[in-house]
N, C-alpha and C positions, 0 to 999 in steps of 0.2 A: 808455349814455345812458338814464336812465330818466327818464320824463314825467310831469309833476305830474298826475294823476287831475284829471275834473271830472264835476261832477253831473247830470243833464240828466235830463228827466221819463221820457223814454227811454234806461232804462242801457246803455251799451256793450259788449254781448256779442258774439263772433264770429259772425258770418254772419247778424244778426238787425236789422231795421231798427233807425234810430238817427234820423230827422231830425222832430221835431215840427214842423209850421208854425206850429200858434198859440204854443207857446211861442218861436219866430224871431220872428213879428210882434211878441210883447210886451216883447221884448228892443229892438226898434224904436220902436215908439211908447212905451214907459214909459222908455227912457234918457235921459235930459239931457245936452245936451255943451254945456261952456264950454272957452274956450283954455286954461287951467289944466290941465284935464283932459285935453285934448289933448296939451300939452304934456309931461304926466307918462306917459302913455302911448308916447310916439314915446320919450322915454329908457328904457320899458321896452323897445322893440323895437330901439334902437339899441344894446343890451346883449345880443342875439343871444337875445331870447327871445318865443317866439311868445304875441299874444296869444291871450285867450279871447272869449267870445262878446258878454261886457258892452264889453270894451271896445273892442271892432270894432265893434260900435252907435255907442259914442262918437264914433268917427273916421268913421261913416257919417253922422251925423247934424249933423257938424258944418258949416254951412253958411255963419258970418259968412269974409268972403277974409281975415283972417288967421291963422284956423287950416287953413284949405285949405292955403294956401301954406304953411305951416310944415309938413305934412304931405307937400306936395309934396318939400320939402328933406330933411325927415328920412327918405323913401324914396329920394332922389338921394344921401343921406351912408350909407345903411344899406349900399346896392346897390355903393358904390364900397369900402365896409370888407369887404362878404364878396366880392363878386365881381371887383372891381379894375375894369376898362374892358373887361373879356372879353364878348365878345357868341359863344357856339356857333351855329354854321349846320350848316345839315341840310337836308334835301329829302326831300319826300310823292314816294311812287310808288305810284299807285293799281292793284291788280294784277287787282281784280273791280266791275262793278259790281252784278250779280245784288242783289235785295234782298228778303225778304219780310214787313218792314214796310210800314207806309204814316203815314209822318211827314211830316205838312203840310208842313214846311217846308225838304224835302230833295229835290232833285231827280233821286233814285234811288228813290224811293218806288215801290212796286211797283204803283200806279194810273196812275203816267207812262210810257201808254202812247209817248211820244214819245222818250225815253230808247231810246238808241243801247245796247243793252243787250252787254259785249264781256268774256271773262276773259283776260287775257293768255298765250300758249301759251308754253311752255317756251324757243322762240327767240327769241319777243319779249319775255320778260320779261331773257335774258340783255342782246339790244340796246337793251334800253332802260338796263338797269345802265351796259353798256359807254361811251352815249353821258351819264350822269352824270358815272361816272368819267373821264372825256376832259375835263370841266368840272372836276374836282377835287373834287368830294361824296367822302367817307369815311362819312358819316351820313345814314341813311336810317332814314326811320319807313314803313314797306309800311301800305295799305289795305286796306280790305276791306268789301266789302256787306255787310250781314249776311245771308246764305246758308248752304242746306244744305251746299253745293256746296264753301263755303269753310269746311270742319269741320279739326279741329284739323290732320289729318294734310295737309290741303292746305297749311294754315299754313305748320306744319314742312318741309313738302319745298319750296316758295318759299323758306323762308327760307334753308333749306341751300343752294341752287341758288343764291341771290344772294351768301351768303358763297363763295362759287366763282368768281365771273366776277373775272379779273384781265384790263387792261389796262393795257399800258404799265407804268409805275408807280401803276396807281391798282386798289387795290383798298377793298372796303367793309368797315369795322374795325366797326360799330355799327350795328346794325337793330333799330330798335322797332319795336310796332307797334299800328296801332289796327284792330280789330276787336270782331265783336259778343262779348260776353260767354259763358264756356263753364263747364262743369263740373269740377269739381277735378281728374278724371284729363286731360280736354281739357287745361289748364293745365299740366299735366304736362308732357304729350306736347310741348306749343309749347316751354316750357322747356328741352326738352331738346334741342333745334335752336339754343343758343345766344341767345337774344332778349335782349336790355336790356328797354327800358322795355313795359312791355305796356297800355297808356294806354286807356280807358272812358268817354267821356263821361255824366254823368247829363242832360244836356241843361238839367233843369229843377229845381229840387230841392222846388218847391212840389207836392206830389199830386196835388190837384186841376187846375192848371195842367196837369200834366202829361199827364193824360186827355186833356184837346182835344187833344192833339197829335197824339199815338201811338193810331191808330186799330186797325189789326189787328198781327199777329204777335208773336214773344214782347216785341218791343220793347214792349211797349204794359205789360207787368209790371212797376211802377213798384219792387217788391222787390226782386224777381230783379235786376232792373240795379242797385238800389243797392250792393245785394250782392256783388255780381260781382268788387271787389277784395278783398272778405273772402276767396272763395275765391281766388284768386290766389294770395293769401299764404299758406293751406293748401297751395297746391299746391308752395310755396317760393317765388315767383316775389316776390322784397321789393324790386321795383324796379317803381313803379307808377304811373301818372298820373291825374289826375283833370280835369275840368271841367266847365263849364256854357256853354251857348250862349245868348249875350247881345241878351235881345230878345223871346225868349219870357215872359218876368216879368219882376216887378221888379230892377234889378241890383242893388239893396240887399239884399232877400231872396238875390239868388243871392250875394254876396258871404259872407253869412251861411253860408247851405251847403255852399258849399266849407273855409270854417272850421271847421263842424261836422264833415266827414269827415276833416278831417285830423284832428281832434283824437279822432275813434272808430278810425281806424287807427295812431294811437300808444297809446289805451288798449287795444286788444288783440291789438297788433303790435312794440310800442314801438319803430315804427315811422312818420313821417309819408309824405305825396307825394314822389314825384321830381322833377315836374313839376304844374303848374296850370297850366290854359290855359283861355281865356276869349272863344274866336271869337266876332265879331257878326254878326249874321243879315245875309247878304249875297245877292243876285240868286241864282235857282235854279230851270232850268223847273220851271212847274208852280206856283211858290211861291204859297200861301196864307196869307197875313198881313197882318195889319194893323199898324198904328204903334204902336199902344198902351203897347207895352215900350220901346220903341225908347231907345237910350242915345245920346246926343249926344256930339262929339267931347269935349267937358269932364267931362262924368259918366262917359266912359270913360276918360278920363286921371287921374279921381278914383278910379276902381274900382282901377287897375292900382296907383297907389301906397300905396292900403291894403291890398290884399292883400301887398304888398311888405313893408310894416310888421307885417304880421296873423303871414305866415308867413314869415319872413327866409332859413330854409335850403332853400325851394325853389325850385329853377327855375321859373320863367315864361316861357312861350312865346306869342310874339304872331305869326302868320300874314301870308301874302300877302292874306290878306282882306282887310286894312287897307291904304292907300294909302301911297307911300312917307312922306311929308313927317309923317304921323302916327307911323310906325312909327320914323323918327330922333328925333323927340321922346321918344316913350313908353320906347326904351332908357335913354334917362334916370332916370326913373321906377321902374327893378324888373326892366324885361324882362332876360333872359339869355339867351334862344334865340330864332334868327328862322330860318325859312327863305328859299331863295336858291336863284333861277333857276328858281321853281318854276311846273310845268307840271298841271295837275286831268285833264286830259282822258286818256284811257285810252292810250298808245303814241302820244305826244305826245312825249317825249323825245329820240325819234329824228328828229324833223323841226327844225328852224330855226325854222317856224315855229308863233303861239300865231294858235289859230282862236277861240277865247273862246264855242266852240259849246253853248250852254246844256244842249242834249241829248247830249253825250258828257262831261260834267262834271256834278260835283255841287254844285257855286256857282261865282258869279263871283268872279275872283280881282282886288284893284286894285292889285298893286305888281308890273311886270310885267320889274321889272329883272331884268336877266342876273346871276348870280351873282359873277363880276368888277365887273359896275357897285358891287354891295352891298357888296362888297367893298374897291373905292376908295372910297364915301363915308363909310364904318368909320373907313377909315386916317385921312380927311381929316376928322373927328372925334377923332382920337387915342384911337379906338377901336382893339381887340385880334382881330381876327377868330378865329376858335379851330374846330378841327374836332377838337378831343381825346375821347378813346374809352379813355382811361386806367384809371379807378376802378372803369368795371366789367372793364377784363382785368383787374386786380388785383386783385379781388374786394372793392373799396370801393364795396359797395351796402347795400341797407336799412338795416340796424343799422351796419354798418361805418361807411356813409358818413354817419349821422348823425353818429356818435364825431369825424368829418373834420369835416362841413359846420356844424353846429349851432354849436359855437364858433369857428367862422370859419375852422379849419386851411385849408380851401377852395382859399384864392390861394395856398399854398404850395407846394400842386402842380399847380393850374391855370393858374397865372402860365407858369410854364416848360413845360409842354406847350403850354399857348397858343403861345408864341413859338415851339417845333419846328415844328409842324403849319402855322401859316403861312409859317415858313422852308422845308417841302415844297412849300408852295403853290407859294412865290415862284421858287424853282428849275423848278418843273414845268410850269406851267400859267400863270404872270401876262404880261402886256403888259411892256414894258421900263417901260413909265409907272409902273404898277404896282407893280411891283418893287423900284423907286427908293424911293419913299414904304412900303412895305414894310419895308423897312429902316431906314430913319429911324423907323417906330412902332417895330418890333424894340428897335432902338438905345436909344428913351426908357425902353421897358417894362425894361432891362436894368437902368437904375438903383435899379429898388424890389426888388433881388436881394442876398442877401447875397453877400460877393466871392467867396466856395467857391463858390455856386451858381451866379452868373456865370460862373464860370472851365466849371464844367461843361455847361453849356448853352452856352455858347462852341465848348467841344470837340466837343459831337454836334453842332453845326451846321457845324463844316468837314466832319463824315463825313457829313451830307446832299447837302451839297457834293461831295463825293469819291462819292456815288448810294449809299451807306445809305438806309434806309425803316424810320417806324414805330420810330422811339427817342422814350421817354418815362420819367416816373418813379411 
């Protein structure tokens, strides 16, 4: 798959900044959107092709409600052509919170002196796996402070240690992870411990903005972070995330600069994101913010479905941050990946209960459902619950999986590991309630199958039945 080149005052070289703001602003205030334009744009992305910078202005700027709404629809027709009704679930396991930054707006900021400061020891991080797995997690994205402490080789032996904890029938097939940004051999090294996604927030993608935030430590090096997935992908690692924390600046501008990185990681990786994600500034001791940025439920139901249309073959992941009744909407819209049954607080996993202690967490979280609840209001949606870990055993990442995702190959074989993975669910772990309605989505999903491939997704589901594990294609 190769990416149509684009111009930008800042050329796209590897590992060298790439984001102008004043050229993002002029792309902002000098665009004009009328429906028309609008219109011709959402058929460009509904032809599985990402746009560029002009005309993501267009769909940012458009503000009469009948281009909204037709935007809204042509991210809900886009989202159901490559992704079908599949939502992936996954779960944060926070394993450090050490930090030495000092980011106003994080409640592990190394000036909060109130911060329960805890690293997870070798037996707690296994019981904390075991009691996921006991819930039915298979995907997990590990945390991490940004610390000395957690240097690559810490990374990598967590990460091996968690590919090892089997219980029951539950073990973990996919571990991302998000931590502070490293050096090309560090990258390496994590690499080679098996990781999927290795995800980086830029937080901000404005400069200036960016300073007030990040007051000491390397965080506060608005380069080096940008950077940070350039060397990734030096280091091989082509399965990669990106985002922006929504709240700190404009979302118009941030919506811009996640467009812009993906389209400097296809010009010198011809490779885009794996993922985009797009947390909103949520409760966190310590928090120091004002409102200023602040995105409303509507401007952020705006954002998620133009980034839907902007970048059609990437996952989007929307957080417990969000409350539920937001978070059933906005799958609508683009999202693909939610977490479920998720716990912030350090060796919280193993308890029953959520203490919502601001000083053993790093925000508050508002959707505090159990990952079964998430799970039946999925079904009762005639939504696809999906824990599939497929593409990267098979080595359908970066480049590969562009060749898959980009024209839509996607549901081909995400349709049918979807239905395995929740056919494991429903054997292992559901309520009989559960279960019931389980098979009935099963059952509907089966019809957009050709009759070969029903017959065979039919078959591995009696051998799931009969205690097989971990069949996919």
């Amino acid at each position: 798959m190769q990416f149509r080149p684009e111009t930008y005052r800042l050329p796209d070289l590897p590992m060298q900044p790439f984001v102008d703001s004043e050229e993002i602003w002029e792309y902002l205030n000098s665009t004009l959107s009328t429906p028309e334009k609008v219109r011709n744009i959402i058929s460009k992305s509904l032809d599985k092709n990402r746009l560029n910078l002009e005309e993501t202005a267009i769909l940012i700027n458009a503000n009469d409600k009948e281009s909204i709404e037709y935007i809204k629809r042509g991210a809900r027709e886009l989202k159901k052509k490559i992704y079908g009704n599949r939502i992936v679930i996954f779960a944060p396991l926070y394993i450090g919170n050490k930090c030495s930054n000092n980011c106003t707006y994080c409640g592990f900021r190394a000036s909060n002196k109130g911060q329960v400061r805890k690293t997870l020891t070798n037996d707690e991080l296994v019981k904390e796996v075991e009691a996921l797995e006991e819930n039915g997690q298979k995907r997990l994205i590990l945390v991490y402070g940004e610390h000395a402490q957690y240097n690559p080789r810490f990374i990598a032996d967590t990460v091996r240690k968690v590919y090892s904890v089997e219980k029951g029938n539950g073990k973990i097939r996919r571990i991302n992870i998000n931590a502070a940004p490293l050096e090309i051999d560090g990258f390496r090294i994590v690499k080679e411990a098996g990781i999927g996604t290795y995800q980086i927030f830029q937080e901000t993608y404005d400069r200036e903005a960016y300073k007030t935030y990040h007051l000491r430590g390397r965080k506060a090096d608005f380069n080096y972070r940008l950077t940070a997935l350039d060397r990734a992908q030096e280091a091989g690692i082509d399965d990669v995330g990106i985002g922006a924390l929504i709240g700190l600046y404009d979302w118009r501008f941030e919506v811009m600069g996640l467009v812009r990185h993906t389209n400097h990681l296809e010009a010198c990786y011809n490779v885009g994101p794996h993922t985009i994600s797009f947390p909103r500034i949520k409760d966190a001791s310590m928090l120091q913010m004002g409102d200023r940025y602040f995105a409303s439920d509507e401007d952020f139901t705006r954002l998620v479905a133009i980034l839907r249309l902007a970048v059609p073959y990437t996952g989007m992941i929307l957080t417990a941050r969000e409350p539920a009744r937001l978070r059933n909407e906005l799958i609508q819209y683009g999202v693909s990946q939610i977490d479920g049954g998720t716990k912030v607080e350090l060796g919280s996993y193993v308890s029953s209960e959520q203490n919502h202690d601001l000083n053993r967490g790093q925000f508050r979280i508002n959707d505090n459902r159990s990952l079964n609840e998430i799970i039946d209001e999925l079904l009762a949606q005639d939504m696809l619950p999906s824990f599939c870990t497929a593409c990267y055993r098979l080595g359908r990442t970066g480049e590969h999986f562009m060749e898959f995702s980009v024209p839509g190959f996607i549901k081909r074989f995400c349709t049918p590991n979807a239905i395995l993975t929740l056919a494991e669910y429903l054997v292992d772990y559901a309520p009989e309630r559960t279960a019931k309605e389980g098979w009935k989505v099963i059952e509907k999903n089966m019809d957009s199958l050709s009759e070969s491939m029903q017959k065979e997704v039919r078959h591995r589901i009696v051998k799931i039945k009969e205690g097989e594990r971990d069949l996919y294609f």
